[in-house]
C-alpha positions in Angstrom: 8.8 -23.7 -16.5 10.0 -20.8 -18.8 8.0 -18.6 -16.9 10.1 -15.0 -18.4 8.2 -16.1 -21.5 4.7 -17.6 -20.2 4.4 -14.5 -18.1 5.2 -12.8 -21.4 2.5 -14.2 -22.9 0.2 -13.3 -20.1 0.7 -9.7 -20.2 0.1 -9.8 -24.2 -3.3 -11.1 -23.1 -3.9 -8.5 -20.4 -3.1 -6.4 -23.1 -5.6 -7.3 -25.6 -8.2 -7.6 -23.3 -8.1 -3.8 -22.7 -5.3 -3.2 -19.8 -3.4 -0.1 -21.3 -1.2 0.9 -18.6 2.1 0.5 -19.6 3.2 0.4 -15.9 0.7 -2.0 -14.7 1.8 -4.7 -18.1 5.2 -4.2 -16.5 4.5 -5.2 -13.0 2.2 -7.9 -14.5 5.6 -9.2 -16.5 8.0 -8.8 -13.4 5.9 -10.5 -10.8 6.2 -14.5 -11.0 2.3 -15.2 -10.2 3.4 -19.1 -9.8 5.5 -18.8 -7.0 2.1 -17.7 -5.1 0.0 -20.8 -6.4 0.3 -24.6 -4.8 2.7 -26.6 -6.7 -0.1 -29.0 -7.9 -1.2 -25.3 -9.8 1.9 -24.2 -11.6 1.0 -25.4 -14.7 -2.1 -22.9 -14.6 -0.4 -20.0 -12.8 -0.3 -17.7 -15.9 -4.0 -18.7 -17.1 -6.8 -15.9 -16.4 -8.3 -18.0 -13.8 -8.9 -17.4 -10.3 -7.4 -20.2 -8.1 -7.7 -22.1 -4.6 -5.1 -20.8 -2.4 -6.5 -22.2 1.1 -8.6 -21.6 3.7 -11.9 -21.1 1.2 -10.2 -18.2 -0.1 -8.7 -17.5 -4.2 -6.3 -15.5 -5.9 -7.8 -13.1 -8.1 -7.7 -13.3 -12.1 -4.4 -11.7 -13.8 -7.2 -9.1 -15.5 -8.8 -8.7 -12.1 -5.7 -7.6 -10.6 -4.6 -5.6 -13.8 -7.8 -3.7 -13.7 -7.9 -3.2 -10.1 -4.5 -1.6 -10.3 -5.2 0.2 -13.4 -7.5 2.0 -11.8 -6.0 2.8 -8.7 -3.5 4.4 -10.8 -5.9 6.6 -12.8 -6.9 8.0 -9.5 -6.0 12.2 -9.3 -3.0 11.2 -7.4 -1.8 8.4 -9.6 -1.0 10.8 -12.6 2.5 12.0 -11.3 4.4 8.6 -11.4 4.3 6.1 -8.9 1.7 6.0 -6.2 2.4 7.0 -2.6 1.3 5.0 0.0 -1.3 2.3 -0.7 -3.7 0.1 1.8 -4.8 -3.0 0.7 -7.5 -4.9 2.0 -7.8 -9.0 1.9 -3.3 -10.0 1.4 -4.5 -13.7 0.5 -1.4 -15.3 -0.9 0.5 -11.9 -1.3 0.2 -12.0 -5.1 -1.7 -8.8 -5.3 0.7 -7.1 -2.7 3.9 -8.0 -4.8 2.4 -6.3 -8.0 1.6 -3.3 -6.4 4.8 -3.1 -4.6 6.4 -2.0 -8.1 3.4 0.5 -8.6 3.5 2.3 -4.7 6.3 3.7 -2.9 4.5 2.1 0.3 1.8 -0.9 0.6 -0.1 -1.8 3.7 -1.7 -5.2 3.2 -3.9 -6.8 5.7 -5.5 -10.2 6.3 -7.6 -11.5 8.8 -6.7 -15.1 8.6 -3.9 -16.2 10.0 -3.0 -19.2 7.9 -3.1 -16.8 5.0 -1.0 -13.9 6.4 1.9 -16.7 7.7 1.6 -18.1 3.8 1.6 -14.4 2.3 4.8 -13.6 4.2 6.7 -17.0 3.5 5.2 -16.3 -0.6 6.9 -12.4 -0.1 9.8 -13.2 1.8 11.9 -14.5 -1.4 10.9 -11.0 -2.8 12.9 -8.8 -0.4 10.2 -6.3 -0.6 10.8 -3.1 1.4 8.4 -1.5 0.7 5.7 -4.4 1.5 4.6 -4.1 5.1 2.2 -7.1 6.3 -0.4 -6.8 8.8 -2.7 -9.4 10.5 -5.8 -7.7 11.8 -9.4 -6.9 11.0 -9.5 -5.1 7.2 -13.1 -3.6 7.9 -10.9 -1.4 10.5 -8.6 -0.5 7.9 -5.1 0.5 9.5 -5.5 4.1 10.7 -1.7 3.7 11.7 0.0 4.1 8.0 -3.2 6.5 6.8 -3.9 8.8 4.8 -3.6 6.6 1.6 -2.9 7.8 -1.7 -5.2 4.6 -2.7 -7.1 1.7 -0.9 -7.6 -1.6 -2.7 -10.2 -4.6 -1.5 -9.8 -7.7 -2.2 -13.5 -9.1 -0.7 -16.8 -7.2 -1.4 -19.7 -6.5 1.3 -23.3 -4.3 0.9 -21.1 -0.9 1.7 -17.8 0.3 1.7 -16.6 0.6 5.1 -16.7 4.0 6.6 -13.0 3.4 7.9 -12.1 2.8 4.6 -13.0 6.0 3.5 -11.9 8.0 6.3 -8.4 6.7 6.1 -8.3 8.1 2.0 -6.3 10.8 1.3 -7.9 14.0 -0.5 -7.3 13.0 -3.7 -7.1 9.4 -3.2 -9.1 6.7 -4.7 -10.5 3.7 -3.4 -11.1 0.4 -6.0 -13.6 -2.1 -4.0 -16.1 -4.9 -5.1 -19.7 -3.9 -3.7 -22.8 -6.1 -3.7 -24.9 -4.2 -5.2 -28.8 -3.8 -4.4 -29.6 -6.9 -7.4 -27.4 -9.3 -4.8 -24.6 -9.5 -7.9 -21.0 -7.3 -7.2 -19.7 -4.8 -9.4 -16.4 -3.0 -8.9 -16.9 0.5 -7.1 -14.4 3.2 -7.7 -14.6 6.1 -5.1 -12.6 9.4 -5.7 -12.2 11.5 -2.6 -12.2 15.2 -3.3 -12.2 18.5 -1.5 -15.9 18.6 -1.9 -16.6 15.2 -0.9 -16.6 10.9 -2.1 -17.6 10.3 -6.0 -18.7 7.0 -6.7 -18.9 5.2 -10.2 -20.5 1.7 -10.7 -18.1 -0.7 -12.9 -18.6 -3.8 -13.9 -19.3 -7.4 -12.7 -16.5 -8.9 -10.7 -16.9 -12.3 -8.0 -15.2 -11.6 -5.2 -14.7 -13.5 -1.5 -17.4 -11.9 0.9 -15.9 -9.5 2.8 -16.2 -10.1 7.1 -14.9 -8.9 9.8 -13.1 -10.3 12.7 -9.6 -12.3 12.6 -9.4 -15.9 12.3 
């Protein structure tokens, strides 16, 4: 596989399907999304697709992860340059953790199943990622250890955003979540944290893993 040029391809899709931030195309370019994927996958690694990574669990869309970053780095912090330290929720394969490692100075990704986190860390180790640190724990908890967060990412959607969540935000910061909302369907939540309090907007559709709690 070519995949310099398939990836190329990819990110001229994101493109015309509305991603406009030139630093998220370029993370989307550099990161090979097949090296995440079963071997028996490859061939559909650069597709818009959500995939089967194990465990009942999927890697997200190359547009879901675009977006999701996109909007993280619209947040009031994000307009300076890179993003300061960033706490994602749900590491699945790692894919999502490796494209925002070229976006943060500092990722925290967590996972509370253990086959996942093990395959996550063999998927990253290749990588050599510094700045990647990978936690297996409970992500409703957040990790209050590496907080406050410039931005908070979710990778699994419940009925509210967890208060630890929000706690852990920086002033400033902006957390990108899916939420059921009250017609049972999820839509993507963006919450801004400001002096004066959380502001919340209501995106659009997304499918997302039900978020729980626990390890396993």
């Amino acid at each position: 596989m070519d995949s310099a040029a398939v990836r190329a391809r990819m990110v001229q899709k994101l493109a015309a399907m509305g991603i406009g931030s030139v630093a998220v195309l370029r993370a989307m370019g550099q990161v090979e999304r097949h090296r995440f994927v079963d071997t028996a996958l490859v061939n559909q690694a650069y597709e818009d697709t959500s995939l089967p990574i194990g465990l009942g669990q999927t890697i997200s869309k190359p547009n879901v992860v675009a977006r999701m970053a996109e909007l993280l780095l619209d947040s009031p912090l994000g307009h300076a340059g890179p993003l300061g330290r960033v706490l994602e929720i749900g590491t699945g394969c790692g894919y999502q953790a490796a494209v925002l490692a070229v976006l943060a100075r500092e990722v925290y990704s967590i996972e509370r199943l253990r086959g996942l986190h093990d395959k996550a860390r063999a998927n990253l180790r290749p990588f050599r990622l510094p700045n990647v640190h990978l936690l297996f724990g409970d992500g409703m908890v957040g990790y209050a250890k590496g907080a406050p967060y410039a931005g908070i990412i979710a990778a699994a959607g419940g009925e509210a955003i967890p208060q630890a969540w929000l706690d852990q935000l920086a002033v400033g910061g902006r957390l990108v979540a899916p939420m059921v909302t009250p017609g049972g369907q999820q839509a993507l939540v963006v919450v801004d944290k400001t002096a004066k309090g959380l502001q919340q907007q209501l995106l659009e559709a997304v499918h997302f893993v039900p978020l729980k709690s626990g390890i396993a």
